[in-house]
PyMOL Python script that loads the backbone (N, CA, C, O; Angstrom):
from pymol import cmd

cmd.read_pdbstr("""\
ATOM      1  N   UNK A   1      12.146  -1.502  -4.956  1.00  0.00           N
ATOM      2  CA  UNK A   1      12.135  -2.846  -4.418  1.00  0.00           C
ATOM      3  C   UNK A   1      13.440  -3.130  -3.678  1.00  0.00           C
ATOM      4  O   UNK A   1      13.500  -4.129  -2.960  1.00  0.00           O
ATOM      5  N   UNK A   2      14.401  -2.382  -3.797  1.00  0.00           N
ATOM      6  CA  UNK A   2      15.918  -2.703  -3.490  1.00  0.00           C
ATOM      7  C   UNK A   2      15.756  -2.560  -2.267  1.00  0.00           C
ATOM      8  O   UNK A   2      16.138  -3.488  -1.555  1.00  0.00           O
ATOM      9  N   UNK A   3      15.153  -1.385  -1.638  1.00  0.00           N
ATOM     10  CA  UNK A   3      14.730  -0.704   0.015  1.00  0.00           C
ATOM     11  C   UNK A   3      14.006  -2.129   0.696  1.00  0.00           C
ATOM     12  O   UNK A   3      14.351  -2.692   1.735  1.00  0.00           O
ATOM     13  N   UNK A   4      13.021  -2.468  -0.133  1.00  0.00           N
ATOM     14  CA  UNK A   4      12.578  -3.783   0.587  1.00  0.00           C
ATOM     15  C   UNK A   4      13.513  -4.555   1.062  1.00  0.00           C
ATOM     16  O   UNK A   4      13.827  -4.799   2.227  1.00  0.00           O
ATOM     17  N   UNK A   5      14.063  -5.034  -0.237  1.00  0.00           N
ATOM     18  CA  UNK A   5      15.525  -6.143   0.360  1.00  0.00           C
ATOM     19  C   UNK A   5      16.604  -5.646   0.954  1.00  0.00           C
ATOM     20  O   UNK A   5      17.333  -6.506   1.449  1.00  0.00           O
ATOM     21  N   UNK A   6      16.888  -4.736   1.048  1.00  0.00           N
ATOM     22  CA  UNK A   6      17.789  -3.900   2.107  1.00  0.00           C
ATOM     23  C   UNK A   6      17.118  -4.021   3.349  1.00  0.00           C
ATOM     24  O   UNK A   6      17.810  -4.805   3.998  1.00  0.00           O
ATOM     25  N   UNK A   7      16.257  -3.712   3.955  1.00  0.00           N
ATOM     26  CA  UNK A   7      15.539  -3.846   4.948  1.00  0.00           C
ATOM     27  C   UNK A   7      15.161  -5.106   5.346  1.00  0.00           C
ATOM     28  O   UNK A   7      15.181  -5.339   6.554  1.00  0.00           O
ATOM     29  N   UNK A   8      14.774  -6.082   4.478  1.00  0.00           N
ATOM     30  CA  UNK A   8      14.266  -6.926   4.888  1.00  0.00           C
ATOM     31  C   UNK A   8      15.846  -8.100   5.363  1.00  0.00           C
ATOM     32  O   UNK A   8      15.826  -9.005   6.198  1.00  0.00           O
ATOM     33  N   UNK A   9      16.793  -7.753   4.686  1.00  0.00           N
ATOM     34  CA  UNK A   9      18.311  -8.308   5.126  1.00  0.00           C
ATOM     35  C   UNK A   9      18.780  -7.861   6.440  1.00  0.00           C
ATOM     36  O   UNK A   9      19.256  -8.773   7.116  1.00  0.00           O
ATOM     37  N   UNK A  10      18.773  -6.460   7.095  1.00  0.00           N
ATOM     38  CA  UNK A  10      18.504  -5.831   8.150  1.00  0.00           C
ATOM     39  C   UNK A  10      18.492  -6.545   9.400  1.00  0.00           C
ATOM     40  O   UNK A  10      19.242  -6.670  10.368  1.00  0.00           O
ATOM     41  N   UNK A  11      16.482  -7.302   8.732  1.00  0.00           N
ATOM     42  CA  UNK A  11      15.798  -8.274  10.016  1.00  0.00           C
ATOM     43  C   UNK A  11      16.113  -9.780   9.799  1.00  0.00           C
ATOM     44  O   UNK A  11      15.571 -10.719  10.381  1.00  0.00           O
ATOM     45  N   UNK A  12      17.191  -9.844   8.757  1.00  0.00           N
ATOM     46  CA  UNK A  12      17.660 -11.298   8.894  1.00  0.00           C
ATOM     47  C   UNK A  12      16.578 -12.386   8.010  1.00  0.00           C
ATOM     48  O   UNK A  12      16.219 -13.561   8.084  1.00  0.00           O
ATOM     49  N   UNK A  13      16.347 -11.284   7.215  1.00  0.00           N
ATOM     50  CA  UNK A  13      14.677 -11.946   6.001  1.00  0.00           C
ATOM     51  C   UNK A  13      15.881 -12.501   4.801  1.00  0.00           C
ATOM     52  O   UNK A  13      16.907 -11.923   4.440  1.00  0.00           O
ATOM     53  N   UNK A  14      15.393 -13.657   4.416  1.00  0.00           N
ATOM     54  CA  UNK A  14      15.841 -14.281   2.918  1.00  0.00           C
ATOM     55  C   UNK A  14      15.386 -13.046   2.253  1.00  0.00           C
ATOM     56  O   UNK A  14      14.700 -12.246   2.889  1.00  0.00           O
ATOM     57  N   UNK A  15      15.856 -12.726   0.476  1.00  0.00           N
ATOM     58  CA  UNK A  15      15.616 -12.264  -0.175  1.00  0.00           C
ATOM     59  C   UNK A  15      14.095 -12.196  -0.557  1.00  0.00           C
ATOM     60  O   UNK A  15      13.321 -11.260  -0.760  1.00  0.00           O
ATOM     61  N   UNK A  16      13.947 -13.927  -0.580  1.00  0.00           N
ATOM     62  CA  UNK A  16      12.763 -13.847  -0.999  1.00  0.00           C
ATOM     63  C   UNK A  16      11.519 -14.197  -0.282  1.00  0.00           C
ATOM     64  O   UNK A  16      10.497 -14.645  -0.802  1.00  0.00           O
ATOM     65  N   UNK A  17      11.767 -13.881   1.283  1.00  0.00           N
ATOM     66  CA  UNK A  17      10.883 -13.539   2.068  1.00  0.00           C
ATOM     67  C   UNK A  17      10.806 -12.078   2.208  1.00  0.00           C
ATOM     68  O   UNK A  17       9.697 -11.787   2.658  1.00  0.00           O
ATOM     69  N   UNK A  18      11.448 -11.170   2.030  1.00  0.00           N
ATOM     70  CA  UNK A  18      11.461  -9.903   2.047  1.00  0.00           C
ATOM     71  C   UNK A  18      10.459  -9.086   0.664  1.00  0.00           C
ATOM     72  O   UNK A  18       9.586  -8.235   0.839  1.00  0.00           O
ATOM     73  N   UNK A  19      10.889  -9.621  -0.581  1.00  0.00           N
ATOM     74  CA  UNK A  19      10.702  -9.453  -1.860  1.00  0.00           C
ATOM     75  C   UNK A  19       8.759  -9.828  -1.322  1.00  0.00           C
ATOM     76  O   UNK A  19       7.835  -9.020  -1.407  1.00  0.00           O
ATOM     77  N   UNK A  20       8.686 -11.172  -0.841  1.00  0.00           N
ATOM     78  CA  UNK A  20       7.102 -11.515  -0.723  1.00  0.00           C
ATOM     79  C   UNK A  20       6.239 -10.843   0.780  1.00  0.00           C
ATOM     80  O   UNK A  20       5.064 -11.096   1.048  1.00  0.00           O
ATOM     81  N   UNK A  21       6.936 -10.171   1.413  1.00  0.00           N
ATOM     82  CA  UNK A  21       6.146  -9.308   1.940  1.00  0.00           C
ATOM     83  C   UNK A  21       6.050  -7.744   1.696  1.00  0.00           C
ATOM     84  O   UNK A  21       5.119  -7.187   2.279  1.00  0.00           O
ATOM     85  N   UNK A  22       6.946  -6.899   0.857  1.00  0.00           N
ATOM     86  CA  UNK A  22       6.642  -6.195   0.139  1.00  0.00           C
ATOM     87  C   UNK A  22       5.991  -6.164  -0.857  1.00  0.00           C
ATOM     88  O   UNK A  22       5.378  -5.141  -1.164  1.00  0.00           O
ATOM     89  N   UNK A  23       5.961  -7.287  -1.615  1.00  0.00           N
ATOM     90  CA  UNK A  23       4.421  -7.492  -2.769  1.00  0.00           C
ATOM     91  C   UNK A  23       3.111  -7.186  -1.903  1.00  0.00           C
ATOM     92  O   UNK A  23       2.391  -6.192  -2.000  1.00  0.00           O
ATOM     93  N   UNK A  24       2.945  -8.457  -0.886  1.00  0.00           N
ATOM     94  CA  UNK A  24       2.006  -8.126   0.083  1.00  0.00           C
ATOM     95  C   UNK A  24       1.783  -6.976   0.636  1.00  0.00           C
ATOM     96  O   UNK A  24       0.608  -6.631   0.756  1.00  0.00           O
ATOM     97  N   UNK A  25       2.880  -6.070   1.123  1.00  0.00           N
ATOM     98  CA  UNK A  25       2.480  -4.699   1.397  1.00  0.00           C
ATOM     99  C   UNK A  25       1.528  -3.955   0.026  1.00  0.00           C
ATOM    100  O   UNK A  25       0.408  -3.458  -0.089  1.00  0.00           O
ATOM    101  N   UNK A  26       2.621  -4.199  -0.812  1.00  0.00           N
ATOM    102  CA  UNK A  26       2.047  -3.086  -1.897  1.00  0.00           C
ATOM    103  C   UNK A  26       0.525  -3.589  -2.404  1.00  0.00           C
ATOM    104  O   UNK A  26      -0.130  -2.864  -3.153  1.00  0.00           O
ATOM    105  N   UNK A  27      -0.057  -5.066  -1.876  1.00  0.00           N
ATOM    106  CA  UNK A  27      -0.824  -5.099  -2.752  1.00  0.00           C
ATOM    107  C   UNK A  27      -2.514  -4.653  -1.815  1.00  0.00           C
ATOM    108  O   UNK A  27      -3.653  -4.512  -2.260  1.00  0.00           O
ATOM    109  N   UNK A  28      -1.903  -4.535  -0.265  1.00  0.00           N
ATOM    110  CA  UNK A  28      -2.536  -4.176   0.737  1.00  0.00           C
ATOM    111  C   UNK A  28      -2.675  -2.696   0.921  1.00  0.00           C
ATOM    112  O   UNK A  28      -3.377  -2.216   1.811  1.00  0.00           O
ATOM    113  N   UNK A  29      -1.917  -1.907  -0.030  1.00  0.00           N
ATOM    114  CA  UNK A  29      -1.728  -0.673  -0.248  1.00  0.00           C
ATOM    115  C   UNK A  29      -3.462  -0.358  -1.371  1.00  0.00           C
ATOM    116  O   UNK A  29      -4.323   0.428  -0.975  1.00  0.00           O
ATOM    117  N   UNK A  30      -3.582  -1.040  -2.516  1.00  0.00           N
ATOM    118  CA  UNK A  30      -3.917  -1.051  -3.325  1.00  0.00           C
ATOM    119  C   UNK A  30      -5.098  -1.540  -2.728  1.00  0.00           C
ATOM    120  O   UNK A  30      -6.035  -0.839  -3.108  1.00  0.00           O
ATOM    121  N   UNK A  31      -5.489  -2.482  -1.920  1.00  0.00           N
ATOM    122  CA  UNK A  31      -6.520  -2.889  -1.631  1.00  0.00           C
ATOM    123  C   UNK A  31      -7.299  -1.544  -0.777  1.00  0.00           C
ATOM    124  O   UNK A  31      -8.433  -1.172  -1.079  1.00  0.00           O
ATOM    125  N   UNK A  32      -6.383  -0.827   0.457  1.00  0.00           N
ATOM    126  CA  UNK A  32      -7.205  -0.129   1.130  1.00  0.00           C
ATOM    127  C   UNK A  32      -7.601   0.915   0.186  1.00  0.00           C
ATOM    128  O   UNK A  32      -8.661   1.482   0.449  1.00  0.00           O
ATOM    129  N   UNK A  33      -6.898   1.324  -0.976  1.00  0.00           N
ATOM    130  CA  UNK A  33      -7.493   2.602  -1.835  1.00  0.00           C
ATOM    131  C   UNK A  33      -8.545   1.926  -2.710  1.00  0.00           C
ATOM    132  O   UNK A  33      -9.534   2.461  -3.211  1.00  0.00           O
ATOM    133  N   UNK A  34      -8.243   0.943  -2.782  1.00  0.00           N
ATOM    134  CA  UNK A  34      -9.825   0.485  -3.493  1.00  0.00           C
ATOM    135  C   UNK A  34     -11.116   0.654  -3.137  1.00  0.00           C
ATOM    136  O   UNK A  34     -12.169   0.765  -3.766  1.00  0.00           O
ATOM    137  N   UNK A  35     -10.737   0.648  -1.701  1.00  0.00           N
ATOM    138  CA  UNK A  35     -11.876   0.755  -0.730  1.00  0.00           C
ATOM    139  C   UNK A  35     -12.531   1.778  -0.542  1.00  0.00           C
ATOM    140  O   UNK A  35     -13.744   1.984  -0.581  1.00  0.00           O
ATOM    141  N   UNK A  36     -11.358   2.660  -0.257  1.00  0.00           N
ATOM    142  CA  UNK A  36     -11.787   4.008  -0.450  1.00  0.00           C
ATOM    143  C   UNK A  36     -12.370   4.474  -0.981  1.00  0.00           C
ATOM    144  O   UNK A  36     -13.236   5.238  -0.556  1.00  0.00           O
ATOM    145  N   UNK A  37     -12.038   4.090  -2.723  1.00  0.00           N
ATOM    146  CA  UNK A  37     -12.530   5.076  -3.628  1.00  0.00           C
ATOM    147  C   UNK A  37     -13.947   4.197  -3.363  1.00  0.00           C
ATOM    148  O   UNK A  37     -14.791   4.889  -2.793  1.00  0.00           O
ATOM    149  N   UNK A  38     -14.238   3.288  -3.556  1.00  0.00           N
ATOM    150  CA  UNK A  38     -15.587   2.503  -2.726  1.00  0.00           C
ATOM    151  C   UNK A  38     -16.537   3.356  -2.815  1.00  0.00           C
ATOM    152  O   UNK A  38     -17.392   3.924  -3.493  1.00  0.00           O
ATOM    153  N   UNK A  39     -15.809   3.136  -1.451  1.00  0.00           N
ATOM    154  CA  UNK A  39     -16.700   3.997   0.067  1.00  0.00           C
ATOM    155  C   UNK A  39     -17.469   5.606  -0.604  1.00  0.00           C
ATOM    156  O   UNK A  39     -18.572   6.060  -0.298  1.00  0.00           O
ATOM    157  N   UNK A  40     -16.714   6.046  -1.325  1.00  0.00           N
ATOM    158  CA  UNK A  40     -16.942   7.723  -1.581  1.00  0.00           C
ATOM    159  C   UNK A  40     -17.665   7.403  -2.799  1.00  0.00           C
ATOM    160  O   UNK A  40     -18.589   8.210  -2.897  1.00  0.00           O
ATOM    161  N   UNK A  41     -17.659   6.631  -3.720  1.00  0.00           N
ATOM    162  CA  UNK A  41     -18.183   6.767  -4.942  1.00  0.00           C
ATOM    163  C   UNK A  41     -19.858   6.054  -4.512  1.00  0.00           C
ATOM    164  O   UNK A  41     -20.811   6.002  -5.290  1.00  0.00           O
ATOM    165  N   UNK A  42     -19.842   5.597  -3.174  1.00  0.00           N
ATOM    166  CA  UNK A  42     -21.336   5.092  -3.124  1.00  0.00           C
ATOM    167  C   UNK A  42     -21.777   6.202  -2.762  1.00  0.00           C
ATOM    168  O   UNK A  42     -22.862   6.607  -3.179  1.00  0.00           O
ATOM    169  N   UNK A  43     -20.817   7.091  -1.690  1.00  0.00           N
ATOM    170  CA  UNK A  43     -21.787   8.379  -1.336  1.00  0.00           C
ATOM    171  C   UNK A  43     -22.126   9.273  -1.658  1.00  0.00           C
ATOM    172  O   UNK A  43     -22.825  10.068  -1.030  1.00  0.00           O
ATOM    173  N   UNK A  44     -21.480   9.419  -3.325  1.00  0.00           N
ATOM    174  CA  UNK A  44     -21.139  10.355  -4.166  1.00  0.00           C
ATOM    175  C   UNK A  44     -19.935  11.321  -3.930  1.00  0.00           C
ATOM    176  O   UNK A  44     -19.711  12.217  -4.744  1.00  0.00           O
ATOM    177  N   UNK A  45     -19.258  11.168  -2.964  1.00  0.00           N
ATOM    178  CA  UNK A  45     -18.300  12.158  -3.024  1.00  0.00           C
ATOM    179  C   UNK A  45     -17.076  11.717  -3.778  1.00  0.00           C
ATOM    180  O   UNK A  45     -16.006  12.030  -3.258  1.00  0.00           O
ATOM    181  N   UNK A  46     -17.039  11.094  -4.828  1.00  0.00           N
ATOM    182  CA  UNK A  46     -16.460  10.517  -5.482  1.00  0.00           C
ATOM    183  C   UNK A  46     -15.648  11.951  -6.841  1.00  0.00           C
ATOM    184  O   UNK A  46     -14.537  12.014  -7.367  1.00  0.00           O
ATOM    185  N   UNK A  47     -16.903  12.865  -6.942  1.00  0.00           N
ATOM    186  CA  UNK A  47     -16.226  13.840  -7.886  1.00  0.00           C
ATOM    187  C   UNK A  47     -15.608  14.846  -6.813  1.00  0.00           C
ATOM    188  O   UNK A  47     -15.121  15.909  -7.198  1.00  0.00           O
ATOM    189  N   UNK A  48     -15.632  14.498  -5.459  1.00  0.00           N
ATOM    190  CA  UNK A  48     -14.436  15.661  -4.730  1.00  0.00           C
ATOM    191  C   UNK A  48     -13.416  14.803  -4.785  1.00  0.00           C
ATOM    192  O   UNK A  48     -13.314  13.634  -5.158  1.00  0.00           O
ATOM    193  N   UNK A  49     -12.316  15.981  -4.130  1.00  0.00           N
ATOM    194  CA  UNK A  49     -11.047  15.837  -3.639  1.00  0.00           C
ATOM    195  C   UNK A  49     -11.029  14.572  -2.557  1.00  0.00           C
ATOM    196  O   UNK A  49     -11.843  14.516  -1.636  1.00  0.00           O
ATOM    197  N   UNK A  50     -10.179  13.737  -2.740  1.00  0.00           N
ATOM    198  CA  UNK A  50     -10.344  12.595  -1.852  1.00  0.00           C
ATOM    199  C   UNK A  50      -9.441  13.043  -0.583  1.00  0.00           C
ATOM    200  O   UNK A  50      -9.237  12.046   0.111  1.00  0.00           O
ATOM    201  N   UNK A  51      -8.854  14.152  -0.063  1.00  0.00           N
ATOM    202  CA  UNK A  51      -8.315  14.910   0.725  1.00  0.00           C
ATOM    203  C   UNK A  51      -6.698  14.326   0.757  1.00  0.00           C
ATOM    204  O   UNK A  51      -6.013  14.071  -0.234  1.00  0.00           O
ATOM    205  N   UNK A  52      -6.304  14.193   2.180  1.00  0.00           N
ATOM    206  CA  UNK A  52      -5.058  13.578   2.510  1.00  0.00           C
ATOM    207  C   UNK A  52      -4.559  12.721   2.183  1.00  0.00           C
ATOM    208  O   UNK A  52      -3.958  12.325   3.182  1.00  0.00           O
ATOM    209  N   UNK A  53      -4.278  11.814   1.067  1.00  0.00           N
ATOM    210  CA  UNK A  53      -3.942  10.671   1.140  1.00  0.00           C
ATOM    211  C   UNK A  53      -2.767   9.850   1.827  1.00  0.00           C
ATOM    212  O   UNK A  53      -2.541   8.642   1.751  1.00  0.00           O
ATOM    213  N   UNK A  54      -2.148  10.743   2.452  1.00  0.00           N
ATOM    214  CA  UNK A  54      -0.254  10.923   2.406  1.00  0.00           C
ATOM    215  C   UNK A  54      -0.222   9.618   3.629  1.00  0.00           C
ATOM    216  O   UNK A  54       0.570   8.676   3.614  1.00  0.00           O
ATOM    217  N   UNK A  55      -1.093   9.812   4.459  1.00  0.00           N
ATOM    218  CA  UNK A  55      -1.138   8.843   5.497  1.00  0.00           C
ATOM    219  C   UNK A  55      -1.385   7.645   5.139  1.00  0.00           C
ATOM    220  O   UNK A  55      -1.418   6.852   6.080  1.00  0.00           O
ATOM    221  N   UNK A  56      -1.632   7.086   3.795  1.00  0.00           N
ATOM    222  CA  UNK A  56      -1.675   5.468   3.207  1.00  0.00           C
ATOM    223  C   UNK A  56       0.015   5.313   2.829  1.00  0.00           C
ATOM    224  O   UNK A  56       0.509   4.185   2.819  1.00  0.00           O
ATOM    225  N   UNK A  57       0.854   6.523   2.523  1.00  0.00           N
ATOM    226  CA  UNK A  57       2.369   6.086   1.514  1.00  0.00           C
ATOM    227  C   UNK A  57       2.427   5.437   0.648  1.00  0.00           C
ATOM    228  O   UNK A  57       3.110   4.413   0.600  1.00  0.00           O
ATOM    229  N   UNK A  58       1.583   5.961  -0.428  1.00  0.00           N
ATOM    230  CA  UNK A  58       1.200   5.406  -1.706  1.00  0.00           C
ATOM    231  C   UNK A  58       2.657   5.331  -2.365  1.00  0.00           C
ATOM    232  O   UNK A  58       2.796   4.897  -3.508  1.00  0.00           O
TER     233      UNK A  58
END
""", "prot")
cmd.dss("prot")
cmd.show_as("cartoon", "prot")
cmd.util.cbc("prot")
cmd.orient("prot")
């Protein structure tokens, strides 16, 4: 969380505008893998390998 507020001080962000769009990131993180696993468990590919993930930066 420190990287957030380091960064977000950077762009001239309050603490705790920085702190509340990294929640928001992380929770937009969490939302698109939700989806995911979704998406695959309707099509059944749910017992494979969900491949690459690296491109979300979990």
């Amino acid at each position: 969380m420190q990287d957030v507020l380091d960064a977000g001080e950077e762009l001239g962000l309050t603490q705790t505008e920085a702190a509340t769009d990294g929640i928001r990131a992380s929770e937009d993180k969490q939302e698109a893998v939700a989806a995911f696993l979704e998406r695959h468990s309707r099509t059944g590919a749910a017992d494979e390998s969900p491949g690459d993930l690296s491109h979300m930066h979990l």
